[in-house]
PDB file of N, CA, C and O in Angstrom, chain B, residues numbered from 101:
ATOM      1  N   UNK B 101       0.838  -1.197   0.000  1.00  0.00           N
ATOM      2  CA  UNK B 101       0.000   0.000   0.000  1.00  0.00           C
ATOM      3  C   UNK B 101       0.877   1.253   0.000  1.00  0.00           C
ATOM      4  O   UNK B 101       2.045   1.259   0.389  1.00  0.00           O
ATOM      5  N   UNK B 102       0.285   2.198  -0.419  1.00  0.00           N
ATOM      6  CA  UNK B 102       0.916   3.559  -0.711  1.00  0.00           C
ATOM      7  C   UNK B 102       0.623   4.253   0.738  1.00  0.00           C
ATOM      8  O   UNK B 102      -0.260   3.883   1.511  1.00  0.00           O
ATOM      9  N   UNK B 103       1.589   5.399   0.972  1.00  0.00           N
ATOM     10  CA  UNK B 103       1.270   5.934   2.053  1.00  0.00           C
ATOM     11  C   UNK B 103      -0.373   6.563   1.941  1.00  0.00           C
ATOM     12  O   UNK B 103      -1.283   6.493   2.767  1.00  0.00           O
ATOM     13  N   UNK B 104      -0.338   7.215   0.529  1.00  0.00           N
ATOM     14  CA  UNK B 104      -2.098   7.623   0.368  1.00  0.00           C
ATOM     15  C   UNK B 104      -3.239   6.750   0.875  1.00  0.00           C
ATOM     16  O   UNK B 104      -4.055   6.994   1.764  1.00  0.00           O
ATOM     17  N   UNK B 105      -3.089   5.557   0.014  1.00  0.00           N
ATOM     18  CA  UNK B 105      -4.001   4.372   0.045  1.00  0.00           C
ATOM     19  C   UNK B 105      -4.017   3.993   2.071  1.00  0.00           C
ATOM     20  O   UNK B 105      -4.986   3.579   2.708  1.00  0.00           O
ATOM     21  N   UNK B 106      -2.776   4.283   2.555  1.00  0.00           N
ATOM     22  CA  UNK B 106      -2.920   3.822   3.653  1.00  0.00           C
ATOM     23  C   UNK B 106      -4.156   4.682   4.451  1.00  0.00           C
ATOM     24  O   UNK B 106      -5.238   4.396   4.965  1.00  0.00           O
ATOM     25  N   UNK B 107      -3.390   5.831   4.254  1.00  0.00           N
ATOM     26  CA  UNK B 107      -4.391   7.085   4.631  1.00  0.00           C
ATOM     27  C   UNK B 107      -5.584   7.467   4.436  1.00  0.00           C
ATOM     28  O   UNK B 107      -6.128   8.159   5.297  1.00  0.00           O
ATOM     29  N   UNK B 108      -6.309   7.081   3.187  1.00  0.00           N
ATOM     30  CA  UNK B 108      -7.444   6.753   3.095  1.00  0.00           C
ATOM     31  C   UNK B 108      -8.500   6.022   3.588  1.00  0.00           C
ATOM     32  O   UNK B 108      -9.630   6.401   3.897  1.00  0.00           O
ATOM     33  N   UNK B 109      -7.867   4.636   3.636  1.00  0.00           N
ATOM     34  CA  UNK B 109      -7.993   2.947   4.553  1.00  0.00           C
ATOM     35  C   UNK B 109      -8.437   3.900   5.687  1.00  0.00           C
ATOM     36  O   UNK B 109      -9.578   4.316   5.889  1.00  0.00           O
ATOM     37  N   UNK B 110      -7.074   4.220   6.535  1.00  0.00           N
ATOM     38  CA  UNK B 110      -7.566   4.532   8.173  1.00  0.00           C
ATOM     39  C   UNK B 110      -8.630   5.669   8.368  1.00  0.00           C
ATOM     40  O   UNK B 110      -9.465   5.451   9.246  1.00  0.00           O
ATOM     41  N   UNK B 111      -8.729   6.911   7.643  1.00  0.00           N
ATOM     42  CA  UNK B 111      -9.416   8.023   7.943  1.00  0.00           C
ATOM     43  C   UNK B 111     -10.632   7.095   7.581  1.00  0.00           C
ATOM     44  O   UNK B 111     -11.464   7.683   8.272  1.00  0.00           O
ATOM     45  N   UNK B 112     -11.269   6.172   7.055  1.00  0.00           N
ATOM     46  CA  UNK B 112     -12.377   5.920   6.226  1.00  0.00           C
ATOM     47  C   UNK B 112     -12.786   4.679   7.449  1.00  0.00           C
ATOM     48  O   UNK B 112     -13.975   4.373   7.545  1.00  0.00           O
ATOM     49  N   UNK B 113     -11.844   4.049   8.288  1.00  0.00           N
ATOM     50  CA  UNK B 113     -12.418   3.238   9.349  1.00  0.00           C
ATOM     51  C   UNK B 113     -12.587   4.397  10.504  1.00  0.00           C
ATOM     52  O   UNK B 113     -13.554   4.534  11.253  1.00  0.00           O
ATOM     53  N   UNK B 114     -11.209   5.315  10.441  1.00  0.00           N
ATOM     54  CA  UNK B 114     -11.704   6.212  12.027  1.00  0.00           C
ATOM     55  C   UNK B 114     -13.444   6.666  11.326  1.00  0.00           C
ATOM     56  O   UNK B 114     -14.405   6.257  11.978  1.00  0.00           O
ATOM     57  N   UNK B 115     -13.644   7.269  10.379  1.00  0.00           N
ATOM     58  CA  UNK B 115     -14.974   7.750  10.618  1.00  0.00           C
ATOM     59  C   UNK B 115     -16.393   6.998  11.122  1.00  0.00           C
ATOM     60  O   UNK B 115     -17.351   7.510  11.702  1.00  0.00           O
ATOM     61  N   UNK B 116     -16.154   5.329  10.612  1.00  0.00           N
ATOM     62  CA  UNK B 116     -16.837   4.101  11.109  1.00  0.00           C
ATOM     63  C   UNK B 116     -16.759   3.817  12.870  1.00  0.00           C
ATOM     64  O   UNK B 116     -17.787   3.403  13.406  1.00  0.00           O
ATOM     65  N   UNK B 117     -15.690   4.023  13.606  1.00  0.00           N
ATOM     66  CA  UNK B 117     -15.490   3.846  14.746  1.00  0.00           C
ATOM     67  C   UNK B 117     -16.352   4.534  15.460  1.00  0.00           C
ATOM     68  O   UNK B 117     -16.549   5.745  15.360  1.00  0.00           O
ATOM     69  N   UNK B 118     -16.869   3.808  16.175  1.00  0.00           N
ATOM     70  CA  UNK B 118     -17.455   4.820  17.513  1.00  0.00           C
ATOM     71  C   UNK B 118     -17.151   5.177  18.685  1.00  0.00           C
ATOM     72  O   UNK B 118     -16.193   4.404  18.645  1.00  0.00           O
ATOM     73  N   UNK B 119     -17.057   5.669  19.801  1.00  0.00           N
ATOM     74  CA  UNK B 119     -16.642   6.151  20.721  1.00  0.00           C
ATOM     75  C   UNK B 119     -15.696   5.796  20.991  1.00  0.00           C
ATOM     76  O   UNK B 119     -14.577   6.250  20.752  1.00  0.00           O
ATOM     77  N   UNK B 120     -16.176   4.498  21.797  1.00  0.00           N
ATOM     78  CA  UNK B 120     -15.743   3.173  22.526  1.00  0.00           C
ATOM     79  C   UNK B 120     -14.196   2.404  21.896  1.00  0.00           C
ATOM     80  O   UNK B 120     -13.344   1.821  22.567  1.00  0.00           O
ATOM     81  N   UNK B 121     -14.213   2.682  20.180  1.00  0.00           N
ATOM     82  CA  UNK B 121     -13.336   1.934  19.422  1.00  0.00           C
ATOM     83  C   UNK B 121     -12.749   3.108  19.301  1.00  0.00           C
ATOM     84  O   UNK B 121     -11.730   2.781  18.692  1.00  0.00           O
ATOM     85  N   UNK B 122     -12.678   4.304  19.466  1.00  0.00           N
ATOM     86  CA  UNK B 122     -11.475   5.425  18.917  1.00  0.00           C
ATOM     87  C   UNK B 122     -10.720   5.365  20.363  1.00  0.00           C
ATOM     88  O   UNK B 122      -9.509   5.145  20.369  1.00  0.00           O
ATOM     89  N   UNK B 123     -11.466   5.569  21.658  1.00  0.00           N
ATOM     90  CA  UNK B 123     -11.164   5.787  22.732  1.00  0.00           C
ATOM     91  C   UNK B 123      -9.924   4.061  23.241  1.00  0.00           C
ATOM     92  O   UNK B 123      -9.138   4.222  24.174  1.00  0.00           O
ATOM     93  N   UNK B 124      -9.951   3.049  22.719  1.00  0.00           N
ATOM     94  CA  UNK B 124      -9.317   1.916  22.401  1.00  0.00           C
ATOM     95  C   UNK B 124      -7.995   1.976  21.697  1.00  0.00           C
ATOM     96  O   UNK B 124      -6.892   1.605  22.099  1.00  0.00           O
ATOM     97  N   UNK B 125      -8.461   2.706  20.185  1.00  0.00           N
ATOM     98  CA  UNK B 125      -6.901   2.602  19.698  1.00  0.00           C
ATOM     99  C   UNK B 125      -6.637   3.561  20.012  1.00  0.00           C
ATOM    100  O   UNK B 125      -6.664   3.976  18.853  1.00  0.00           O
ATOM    101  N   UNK B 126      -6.242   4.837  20.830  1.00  0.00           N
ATOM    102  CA  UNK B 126      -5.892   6.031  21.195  1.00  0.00           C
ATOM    103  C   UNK B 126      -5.414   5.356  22.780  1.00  0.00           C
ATOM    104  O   UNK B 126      -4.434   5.919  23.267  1.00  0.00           O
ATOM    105  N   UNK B 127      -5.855   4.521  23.383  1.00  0.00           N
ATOM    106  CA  UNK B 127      -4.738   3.996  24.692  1.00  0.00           C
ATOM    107  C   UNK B 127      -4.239   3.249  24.198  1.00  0.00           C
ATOM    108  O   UNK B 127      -3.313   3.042  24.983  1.00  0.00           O
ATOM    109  N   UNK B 128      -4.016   2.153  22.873  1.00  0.00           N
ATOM    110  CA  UNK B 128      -3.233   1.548  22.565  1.00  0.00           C
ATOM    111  C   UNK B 128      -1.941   2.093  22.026  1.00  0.00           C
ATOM    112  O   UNK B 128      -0.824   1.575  22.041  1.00  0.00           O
ATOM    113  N   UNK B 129      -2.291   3.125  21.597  1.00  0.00           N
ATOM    114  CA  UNK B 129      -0.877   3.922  20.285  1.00  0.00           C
ATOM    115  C   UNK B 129      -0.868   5.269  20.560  1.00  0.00           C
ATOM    116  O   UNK B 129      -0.860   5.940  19.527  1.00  0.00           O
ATOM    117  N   UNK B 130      -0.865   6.033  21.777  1.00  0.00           N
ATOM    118  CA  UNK B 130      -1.289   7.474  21.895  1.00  0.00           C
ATOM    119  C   UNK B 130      -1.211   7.622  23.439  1.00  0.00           C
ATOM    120  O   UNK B 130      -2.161   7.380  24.183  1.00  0.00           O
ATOM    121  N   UNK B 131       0.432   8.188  23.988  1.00  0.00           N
ATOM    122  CA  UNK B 131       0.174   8.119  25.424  1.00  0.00           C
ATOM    123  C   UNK B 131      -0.370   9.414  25.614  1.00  0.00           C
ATOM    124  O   UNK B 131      -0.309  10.229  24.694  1.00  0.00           O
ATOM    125  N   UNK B 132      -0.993   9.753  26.900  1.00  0.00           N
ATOM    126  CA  UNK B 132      -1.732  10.721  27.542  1.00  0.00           C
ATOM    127  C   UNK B 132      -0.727  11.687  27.332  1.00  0.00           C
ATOM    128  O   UNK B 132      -1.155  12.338  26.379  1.00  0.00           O
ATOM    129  N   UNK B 133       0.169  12.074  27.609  1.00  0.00           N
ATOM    130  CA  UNK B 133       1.182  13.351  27.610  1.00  0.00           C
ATOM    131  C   UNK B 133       0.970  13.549  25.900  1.00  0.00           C
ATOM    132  O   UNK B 133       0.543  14.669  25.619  1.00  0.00           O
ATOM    133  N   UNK B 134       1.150  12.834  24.974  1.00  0.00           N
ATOM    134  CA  UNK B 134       1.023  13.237  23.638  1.00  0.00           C
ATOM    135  C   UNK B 134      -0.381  13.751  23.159  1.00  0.00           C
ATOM    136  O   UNK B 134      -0.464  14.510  22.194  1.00  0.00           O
ATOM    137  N   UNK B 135      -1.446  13.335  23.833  1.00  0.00           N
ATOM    138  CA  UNK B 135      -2.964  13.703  23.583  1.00  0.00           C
ATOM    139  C   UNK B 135      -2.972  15.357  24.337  1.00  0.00           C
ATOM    140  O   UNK B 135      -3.403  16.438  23.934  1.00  0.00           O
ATOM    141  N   UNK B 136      -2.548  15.099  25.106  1.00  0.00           N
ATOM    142  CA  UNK B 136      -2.496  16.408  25.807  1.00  0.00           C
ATOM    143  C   UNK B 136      -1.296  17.640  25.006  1.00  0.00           C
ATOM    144  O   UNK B 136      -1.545  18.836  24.861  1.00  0.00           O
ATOM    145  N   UNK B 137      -0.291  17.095  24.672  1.00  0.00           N
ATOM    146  CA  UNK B 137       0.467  17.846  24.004  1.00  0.00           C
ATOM    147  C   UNK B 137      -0.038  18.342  22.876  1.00  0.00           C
ATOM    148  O   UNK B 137       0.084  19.554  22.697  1.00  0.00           O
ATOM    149  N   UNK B 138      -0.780  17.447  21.766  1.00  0.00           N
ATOM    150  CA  UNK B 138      -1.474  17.517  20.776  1.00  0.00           C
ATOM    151  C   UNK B 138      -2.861  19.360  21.076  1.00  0.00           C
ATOM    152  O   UNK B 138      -3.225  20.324  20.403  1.00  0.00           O
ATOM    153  N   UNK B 139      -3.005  19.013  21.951  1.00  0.00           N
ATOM    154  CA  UNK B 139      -4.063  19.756  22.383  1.00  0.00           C
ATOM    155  C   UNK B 139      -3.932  20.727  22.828  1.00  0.00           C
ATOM    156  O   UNK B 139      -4.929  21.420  23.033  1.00  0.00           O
ATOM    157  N   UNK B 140      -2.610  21.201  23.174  1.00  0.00           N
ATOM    158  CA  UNK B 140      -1.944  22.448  23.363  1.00  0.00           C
ATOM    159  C   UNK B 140      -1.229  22.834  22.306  1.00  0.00           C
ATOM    160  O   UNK B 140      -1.432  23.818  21.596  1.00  0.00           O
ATOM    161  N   UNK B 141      -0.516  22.155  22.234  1.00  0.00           N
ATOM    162  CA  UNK B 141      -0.034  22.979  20.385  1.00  0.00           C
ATOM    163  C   UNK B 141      -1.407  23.407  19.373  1.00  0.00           C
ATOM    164  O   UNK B 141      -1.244  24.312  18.555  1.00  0.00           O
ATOM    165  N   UNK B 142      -2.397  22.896  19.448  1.00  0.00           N
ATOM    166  CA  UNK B 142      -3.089  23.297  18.395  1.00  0.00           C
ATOM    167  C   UNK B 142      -3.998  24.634  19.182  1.00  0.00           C
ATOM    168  O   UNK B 142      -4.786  25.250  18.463  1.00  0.00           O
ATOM    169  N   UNK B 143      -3.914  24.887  20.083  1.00  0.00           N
ATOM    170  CA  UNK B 143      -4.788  25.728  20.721  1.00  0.00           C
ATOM    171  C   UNK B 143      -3.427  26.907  21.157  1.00  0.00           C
ATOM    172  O   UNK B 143      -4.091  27.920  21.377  1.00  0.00           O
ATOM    173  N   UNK B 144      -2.595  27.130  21.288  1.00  0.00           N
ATOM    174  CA  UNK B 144      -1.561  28.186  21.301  1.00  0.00           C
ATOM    175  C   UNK B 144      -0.745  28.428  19.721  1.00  0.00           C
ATOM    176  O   UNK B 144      -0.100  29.447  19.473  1.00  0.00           O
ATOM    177  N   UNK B 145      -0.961  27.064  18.563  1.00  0.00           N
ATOM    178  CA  UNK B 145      -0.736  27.650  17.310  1.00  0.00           C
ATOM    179  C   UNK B 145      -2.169  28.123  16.504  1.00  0.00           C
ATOM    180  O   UNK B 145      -1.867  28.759  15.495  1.00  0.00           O
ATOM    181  N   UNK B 146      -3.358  28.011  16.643  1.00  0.00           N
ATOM    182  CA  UNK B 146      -3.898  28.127  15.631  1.00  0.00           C
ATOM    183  C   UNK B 146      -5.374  29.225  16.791  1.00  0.00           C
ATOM    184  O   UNK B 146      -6.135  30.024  16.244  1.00  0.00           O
ATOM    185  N   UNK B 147      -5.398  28.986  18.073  1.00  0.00           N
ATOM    186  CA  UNK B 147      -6.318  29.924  18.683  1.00  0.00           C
ATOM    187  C   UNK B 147      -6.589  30.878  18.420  1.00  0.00           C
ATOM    188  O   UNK B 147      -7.782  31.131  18.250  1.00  0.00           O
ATOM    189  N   UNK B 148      -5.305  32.164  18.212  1.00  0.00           N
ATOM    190  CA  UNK B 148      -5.419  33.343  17.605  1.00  0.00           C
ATOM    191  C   UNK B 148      -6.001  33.410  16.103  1.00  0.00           C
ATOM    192  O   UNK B 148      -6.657  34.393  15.759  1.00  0.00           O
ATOM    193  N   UNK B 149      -5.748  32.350  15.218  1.00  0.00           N
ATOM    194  CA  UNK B 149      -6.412  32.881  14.398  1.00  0.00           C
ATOM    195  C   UNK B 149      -7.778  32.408  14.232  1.00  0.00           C
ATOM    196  O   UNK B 149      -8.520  32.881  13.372  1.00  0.00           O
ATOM    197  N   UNK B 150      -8.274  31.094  15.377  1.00  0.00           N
ATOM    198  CA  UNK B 150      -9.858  31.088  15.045  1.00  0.00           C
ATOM    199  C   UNK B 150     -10.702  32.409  15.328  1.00  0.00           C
ATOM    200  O   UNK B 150     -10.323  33.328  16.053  1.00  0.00           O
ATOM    201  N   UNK B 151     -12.205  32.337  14.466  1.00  0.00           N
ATOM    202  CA  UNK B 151     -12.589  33.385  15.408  1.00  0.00           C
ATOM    203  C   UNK B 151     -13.652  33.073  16.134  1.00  0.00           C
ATOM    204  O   UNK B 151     -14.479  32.199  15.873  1.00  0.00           O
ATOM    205  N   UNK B 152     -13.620  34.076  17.411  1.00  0.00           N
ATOM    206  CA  UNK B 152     -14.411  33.645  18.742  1.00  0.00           C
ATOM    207  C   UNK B 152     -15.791  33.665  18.715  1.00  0.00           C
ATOM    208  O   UNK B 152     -16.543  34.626  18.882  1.00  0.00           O
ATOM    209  N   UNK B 153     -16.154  32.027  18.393  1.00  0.00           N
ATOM    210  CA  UNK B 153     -17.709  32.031  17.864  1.00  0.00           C
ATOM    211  C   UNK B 153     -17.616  30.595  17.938  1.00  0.00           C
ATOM    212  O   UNK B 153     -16.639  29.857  17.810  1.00  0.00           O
ATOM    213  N   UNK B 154     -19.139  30.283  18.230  1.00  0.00           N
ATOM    214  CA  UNK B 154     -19.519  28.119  18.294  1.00  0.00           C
ATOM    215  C   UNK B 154     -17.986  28.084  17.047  1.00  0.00           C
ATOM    216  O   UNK B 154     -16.853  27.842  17.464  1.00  0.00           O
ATOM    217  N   UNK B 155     -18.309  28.395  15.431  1.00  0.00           N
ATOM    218  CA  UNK B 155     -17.307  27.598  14.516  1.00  0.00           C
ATOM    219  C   UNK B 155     -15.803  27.839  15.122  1.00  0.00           C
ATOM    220  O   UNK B 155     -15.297  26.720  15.028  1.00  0.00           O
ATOM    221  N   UNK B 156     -15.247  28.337  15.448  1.00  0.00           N
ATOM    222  CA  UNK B 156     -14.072  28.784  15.841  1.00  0.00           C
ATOM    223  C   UNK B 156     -13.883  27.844  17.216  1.00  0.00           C
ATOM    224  O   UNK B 156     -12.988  27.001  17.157  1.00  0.00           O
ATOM    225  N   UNK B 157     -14.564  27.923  18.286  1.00  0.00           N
ATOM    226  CA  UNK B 157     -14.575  26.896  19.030  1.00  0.00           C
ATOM    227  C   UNK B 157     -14.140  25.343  18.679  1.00  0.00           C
ATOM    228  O   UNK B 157     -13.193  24.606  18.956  1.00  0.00           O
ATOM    229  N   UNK B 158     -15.504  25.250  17.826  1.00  0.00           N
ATOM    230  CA  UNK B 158     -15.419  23.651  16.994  1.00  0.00           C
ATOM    231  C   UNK B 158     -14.461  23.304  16.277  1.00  0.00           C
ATOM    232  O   UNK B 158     -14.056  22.166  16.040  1.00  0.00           O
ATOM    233  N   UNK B 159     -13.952  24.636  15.795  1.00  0.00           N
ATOM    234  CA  UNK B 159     -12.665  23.787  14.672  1.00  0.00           C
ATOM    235  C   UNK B 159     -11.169  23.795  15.674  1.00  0.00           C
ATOM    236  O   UNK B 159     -10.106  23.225  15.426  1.00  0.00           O
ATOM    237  N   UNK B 160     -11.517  24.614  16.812  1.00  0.00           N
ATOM    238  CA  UNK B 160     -10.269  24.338  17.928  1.00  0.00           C
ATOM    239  C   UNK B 160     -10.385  23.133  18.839  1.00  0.00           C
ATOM    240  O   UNK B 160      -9.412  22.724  19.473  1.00  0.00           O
ATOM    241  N   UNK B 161     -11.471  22.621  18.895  1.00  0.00           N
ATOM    242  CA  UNK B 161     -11.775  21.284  19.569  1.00  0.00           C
ATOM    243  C   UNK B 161     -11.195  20.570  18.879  1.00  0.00           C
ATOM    244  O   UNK B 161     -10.166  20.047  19.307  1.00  0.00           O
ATOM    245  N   UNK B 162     -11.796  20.221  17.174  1.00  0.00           N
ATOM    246  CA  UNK B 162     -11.242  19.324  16.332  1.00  0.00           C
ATOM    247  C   UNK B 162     -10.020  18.840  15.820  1.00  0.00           C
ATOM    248  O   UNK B 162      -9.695  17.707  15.464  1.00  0.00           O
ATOM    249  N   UNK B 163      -9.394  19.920  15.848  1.00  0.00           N
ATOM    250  CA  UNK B 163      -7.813  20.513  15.515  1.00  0.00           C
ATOM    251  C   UNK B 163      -6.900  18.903  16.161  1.00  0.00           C
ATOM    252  O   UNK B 163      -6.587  17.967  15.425  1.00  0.00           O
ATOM    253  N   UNK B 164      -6.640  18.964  17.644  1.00  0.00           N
ATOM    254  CA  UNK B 164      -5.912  18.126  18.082  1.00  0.00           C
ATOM    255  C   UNK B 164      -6.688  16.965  17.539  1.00  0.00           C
ATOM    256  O   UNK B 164      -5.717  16.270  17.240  1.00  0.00           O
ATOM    257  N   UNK B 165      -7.512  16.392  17.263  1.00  0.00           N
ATOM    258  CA  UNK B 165      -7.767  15.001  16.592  1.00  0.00           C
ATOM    259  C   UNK B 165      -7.241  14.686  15.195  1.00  0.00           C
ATOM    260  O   UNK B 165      -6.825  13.628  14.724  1.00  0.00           O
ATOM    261  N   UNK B 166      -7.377  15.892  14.668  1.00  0.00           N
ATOM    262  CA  UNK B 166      -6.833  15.989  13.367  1.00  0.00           C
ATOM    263  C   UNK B 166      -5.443  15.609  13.184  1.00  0.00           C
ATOM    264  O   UNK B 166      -4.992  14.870  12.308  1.00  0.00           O
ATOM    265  N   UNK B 167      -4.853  16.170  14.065  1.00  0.00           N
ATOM    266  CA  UNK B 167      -3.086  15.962  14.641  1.00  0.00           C
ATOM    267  C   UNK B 167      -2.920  14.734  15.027  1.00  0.00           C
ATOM    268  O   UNK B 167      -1.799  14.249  14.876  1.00  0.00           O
ATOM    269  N   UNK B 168      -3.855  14.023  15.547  1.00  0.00           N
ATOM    270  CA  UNK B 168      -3.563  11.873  16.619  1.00  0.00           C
ATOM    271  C   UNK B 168      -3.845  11.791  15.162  1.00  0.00           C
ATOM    272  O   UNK B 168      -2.854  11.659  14.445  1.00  0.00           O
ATOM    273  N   UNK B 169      -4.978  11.843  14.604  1.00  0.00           N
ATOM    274  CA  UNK B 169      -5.190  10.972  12.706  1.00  0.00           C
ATOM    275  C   UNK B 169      -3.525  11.198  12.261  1.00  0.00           C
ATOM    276  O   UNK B 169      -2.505  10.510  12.260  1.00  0.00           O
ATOM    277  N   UNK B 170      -3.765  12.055  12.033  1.00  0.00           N
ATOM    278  CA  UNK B 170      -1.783  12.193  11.214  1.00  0.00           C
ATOM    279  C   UNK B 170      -0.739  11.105  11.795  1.00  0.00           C
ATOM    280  O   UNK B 170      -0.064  10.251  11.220  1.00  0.00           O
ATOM    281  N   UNK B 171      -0.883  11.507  13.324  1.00  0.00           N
ATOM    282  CA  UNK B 171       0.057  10.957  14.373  1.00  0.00           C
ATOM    283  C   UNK B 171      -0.462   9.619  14.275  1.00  0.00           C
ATOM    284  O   UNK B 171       0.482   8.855  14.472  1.00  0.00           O
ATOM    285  N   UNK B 172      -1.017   9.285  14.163  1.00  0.00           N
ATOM    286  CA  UNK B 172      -1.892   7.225  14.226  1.00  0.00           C
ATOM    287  C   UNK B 172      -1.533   6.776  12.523  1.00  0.00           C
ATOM    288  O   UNK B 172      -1.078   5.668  12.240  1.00  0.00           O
ATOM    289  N   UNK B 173      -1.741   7.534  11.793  1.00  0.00           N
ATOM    290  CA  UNK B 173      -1.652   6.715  10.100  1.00  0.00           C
ATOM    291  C   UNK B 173       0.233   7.039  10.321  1.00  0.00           C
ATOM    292  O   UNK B 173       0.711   6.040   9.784  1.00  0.00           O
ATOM    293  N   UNK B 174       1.301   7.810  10.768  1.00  0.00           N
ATOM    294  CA  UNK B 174       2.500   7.496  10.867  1.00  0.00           C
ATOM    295  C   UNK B 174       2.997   6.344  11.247  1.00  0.00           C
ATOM    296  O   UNK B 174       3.595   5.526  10.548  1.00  0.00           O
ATOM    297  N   UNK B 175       2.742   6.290  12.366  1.00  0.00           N
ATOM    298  CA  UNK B 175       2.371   5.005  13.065  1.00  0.00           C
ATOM    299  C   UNK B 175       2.047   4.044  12.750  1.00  0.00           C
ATOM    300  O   UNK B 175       2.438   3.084  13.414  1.00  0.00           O
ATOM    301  N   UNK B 176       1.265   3.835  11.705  1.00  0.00           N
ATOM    302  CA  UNK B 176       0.520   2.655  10.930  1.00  0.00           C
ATOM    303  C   UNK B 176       2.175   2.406   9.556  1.00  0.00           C
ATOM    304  O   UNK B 176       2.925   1.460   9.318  1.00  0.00           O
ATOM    305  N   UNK B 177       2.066   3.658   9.078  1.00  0.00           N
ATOM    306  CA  UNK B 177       3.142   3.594   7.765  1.00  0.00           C
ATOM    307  C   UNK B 177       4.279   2.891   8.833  1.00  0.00           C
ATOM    308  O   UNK B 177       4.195   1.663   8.838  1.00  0.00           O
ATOM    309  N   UNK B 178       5.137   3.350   9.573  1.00  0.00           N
ATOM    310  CA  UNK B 178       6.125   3.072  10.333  1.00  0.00           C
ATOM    311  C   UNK B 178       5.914   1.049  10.340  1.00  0.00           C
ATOM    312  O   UNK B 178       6.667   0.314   9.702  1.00  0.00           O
ATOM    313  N   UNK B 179       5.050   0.679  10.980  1.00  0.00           N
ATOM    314  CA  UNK B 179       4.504  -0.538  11.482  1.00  0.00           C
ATOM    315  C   UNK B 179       4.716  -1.318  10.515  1.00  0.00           C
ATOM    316  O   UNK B 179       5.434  -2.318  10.521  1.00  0.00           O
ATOM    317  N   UNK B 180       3.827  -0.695   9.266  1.00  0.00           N
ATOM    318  CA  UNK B 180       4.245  -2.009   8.052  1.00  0.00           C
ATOM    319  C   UNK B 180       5.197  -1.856   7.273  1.00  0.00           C
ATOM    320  O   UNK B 180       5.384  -2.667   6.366  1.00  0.00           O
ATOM    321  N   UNK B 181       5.863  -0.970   7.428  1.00  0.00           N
ATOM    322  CA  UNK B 181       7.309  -0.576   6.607  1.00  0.00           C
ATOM    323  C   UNK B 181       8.075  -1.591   7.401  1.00  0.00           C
ATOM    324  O   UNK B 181       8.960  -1.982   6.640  1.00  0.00           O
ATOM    325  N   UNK B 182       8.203  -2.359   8.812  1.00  0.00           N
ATOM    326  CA  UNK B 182       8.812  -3.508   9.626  1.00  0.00           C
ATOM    327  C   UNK B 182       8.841  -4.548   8.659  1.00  0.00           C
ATOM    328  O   UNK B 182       9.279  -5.658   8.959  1.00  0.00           O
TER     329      UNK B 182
END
């Protein structure tokens, strides 16, 4: 598989997952200091420029998940490149 094809694969099961199964592979491959790190970098790089409103909120919530997807399909490439 291509790194694309990989990336596709996973974003297309994370959207299938529900709670229970994201909250699973995120203690399997995702320690707490990195979820949390994730979640501060995106809220001291990108805060200033949301703007202060529900959408601006929502896309600063979303932000650090967006960052574990990246950070989890590396992870995946890394794994089968073994």
């Amino acid at each position: 598989m291509t790194d694309r094809e990989i990336a596709i694969e996973f974003t297309e099961m994370w959207d299938s997952f529900d709670v229970e199964e994201i909250n699973s592979l995120l203690a399997k491959n995702v320690s707490m200091d990195l979820l949390e790190f994730f979640s501060s970098y995106a809220s001291e790089s990108f805060g200033e420029l949301l703007s202060d409103d529900p959408v601006g909120h929502e896309l600063e919530r979303r932000l650090p998940n967006l960052m574990i997807i990246g950070y989890i399909i590396r992870v995946l490439e890394e794994r089968l490149q073994e």
